[in-house]
N, C-alpha and C positions, 0 to 999 in steps of 0.2 A: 324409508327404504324403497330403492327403485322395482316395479314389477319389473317381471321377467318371461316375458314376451316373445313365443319362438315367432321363428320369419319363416314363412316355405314359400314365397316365391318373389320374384322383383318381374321391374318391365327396367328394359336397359334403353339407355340411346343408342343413335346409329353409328356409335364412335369404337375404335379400336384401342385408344387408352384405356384399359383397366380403371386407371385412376378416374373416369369421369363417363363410366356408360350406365353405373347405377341412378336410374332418374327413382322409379318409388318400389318400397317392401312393403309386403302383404303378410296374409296371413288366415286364422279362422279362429274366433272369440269361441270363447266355453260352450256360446248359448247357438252355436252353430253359423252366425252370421262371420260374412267376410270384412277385414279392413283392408284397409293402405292409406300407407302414408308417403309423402314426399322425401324424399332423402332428407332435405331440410330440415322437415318436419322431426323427421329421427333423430337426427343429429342434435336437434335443440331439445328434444325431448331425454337424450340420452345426459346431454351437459348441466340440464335441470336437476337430473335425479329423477323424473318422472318414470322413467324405462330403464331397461337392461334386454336389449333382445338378444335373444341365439339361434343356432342352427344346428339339426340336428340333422346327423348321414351317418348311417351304417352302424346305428348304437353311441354312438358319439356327437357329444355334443359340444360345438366352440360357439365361444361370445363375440358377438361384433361389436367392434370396436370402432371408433374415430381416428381417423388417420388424416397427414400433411402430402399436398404433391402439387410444386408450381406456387405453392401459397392459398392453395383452397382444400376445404374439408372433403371428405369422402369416407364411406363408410365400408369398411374389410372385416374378413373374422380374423381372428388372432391367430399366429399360425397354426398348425394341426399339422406340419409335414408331408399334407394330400393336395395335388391340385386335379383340379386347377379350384381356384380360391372358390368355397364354399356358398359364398353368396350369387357369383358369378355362374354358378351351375345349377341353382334352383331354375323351375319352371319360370314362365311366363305366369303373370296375375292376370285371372281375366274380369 
């Protein structure tokens, strides 16, 4: 069974496609230390079964998921009817 892993923040690229400004998601482990990972990295982790991360705003929580655009992966939360998209609106990782 995959963990489940919240995300609270990403670093984007300098691009205005949606589809391709998530470069890495972060986060804060139990024991108080920070991670991040490459999109990549999640994305293969996610397809493994290793992970399951989400995101949590305003008492509510959505999964992100794997998504197609152009013929490359990217990573979105599932929808939730709030924009702008979830992932796209966390902080900066520092």
């Amino acid at each position: 069974m995959a963990d489940a892993i919240q995300v609270s923040c990403i670093n984007k690229t300098p691009r205005f496609d949606p589809h391709l400004r998530i470069r890495n998601i972060g986060g804060v482990n139990p024991n108080g230390s920070r991670w991040i990972l490459s999109e990549e990295e999640a994305i293969a982790g996610i397809e493994s079964g290793k992970w399951q991360f989400y995101v949590s705003r305003g008492g509510n929580s959505v999964w992100v998921v794997i998504a197609w655009h152009l013929g490359r992966k990217y990573l979105k939360t599932e929808p939730d009817g709030l924009q702008p998209d979830n992932l796209l609106s966390l902080p900066e990782c520092l």
